[in-house]
N, C-alpha and C positions, 0 to 999 in steps of 0.2 A: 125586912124592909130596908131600902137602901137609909133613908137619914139613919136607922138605927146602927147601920154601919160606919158610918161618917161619925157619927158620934161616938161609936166607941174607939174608933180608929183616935180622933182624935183626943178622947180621954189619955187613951195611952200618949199618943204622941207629949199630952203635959206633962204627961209620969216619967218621958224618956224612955218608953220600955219598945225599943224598936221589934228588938226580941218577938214579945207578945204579938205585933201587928203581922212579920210574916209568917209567923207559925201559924196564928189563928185563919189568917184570912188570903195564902196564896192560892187558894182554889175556890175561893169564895165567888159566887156566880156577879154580882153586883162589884167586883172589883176596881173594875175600868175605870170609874167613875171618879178614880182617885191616881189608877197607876196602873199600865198595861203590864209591869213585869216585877214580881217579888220576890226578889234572890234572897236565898237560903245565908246561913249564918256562913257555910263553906266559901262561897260565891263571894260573901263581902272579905273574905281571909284572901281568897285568890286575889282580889282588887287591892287589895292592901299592901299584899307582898308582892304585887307586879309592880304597882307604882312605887314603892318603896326602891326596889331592882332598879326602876329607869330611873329615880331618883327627883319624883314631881311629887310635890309639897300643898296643892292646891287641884282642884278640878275643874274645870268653868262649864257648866253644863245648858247647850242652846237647847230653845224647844222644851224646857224643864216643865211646863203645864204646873201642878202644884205645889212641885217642889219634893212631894212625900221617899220620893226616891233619893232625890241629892241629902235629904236629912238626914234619912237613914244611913248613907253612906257614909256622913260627917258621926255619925253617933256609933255606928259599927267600927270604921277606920283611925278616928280622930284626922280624919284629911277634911279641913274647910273645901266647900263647894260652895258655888256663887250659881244662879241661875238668871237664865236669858228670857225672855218670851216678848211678845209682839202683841198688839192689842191692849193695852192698858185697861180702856174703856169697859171691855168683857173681865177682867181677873179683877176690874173693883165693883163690880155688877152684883146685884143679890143674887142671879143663878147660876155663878160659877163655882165651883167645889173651892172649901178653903184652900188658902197656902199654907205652907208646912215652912218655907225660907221668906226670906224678902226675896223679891222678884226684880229685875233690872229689867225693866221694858226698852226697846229698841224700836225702829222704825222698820219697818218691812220690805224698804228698798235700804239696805245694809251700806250700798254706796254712797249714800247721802246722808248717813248717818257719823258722827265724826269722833263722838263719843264711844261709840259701841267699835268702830275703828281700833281707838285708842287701848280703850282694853283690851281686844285682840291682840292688837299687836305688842304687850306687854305680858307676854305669858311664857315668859321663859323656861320655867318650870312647873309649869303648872300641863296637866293633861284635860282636852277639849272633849266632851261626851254628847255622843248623839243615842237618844233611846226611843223609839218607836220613831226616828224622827219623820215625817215624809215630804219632804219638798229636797230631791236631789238638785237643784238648782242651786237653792238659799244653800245647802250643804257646802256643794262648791266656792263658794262667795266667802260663807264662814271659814274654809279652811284657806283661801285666797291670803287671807289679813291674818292667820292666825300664827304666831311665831315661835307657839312651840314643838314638841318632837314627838309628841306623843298623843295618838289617838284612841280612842273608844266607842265603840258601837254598840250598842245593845236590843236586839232585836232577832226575827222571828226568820225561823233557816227552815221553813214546811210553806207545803204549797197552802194554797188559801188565806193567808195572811200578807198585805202588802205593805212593806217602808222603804223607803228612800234615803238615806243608804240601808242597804241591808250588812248584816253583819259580817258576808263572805262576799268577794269579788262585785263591789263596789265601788273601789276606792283605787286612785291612780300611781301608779307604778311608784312614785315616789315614798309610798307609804309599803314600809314590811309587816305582815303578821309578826307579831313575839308572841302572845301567847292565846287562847281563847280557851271558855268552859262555857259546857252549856247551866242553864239554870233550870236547876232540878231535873224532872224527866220531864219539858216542858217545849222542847225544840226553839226554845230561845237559846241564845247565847251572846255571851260577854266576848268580844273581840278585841283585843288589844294590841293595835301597830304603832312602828317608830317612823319615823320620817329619814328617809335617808340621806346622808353627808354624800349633795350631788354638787 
């Protein structure tokens, strides 16, 4: 039963045992429900010593939905991650799946937003993470205001699956691959580009 999942997911989550959540449950059929992608203990080691390499101390993660993923990243890496999302209204609703972080709600026209602005554009070292995101538009927008050098994608590189950006040739000339891995044998993959000195 999915609540019985949510419930044990987040029993662990009080224990801090991230460990246990993606051993147990990254093939678990009712997943979604929580986080379209559960990278492996290797996965959060490659993210650690990439950002560590380009030297970003923070994550700021849009489109973050529960959070369950940026927690696990702050509990696997010790890298703080902060989360975006839109709709306030729906993520304090009784049928939205818990949060796993505190959530920074923004306004959904990003231009008019002055605050979510502000934080963007103080990200100096900090790396911006899009994961299953889909609205290639708002992507553009976010990385518009976003002032740091370092990108992440996480998302789904097989046909039948659609995001916006996707994790391979997405993203505009200004930005390089440095490194990517897939997550597990799962045809997802962690993408990681720098912004180039133009």
């Amino acid at each position: 039963m999915e609540d019985t999942f949510v419930t044990s997911v987040l029993d662990l989550y009080q224990k801090g045992d991230w460990k246990n959540i993606v051993e147990t449950y990254n093939k678990y059929p009712g997943r979604n429900k929580l986080l379209w992608v559960f990278p492996s203990e290797e996965n959060f080691v490659f993210i650690r010593k990439t950002l560590k390499m380009l030297s970003c101390d923070r994550v700021l993660s849009i489109g973050c939905g529960s959070g369950l993923l940026e927690w696990m990243i702050f509990k696997a890496t010790d890298i703080p991650v902060s989360g975006i999302e839109v709709d306030g209204t729906w993520w304090k609703c009784k049928y939205a799946p818990p949060t796993f972080i505190d959530l920074f709600i923004t306004s959904p026209e990003l231009d008019k937003d002055k605050t979510t602005i502000r934080v963007l554009t103080n990200c100096n070292k900090t790396a911006i993470l899009f994961c299953y995101f889909n609205d290639g538009v708002a992507f553009k927008s976010y990385l518009k205001y976003f002032s740091g050098t370092v990108l992440i994608i996480i998302g789904p590189n097989k046909e039948g699956v659609h995001t916006s950006p996707k994790p391979f040739g997405d993203v505009s000339e200004e930005w390089t691959l440095y490194a990517s891995q897939e997550v597990r044998d799962s045809s997802d993959f962690i993408a990681i580009y720098c912004k180039s000195d133009k």
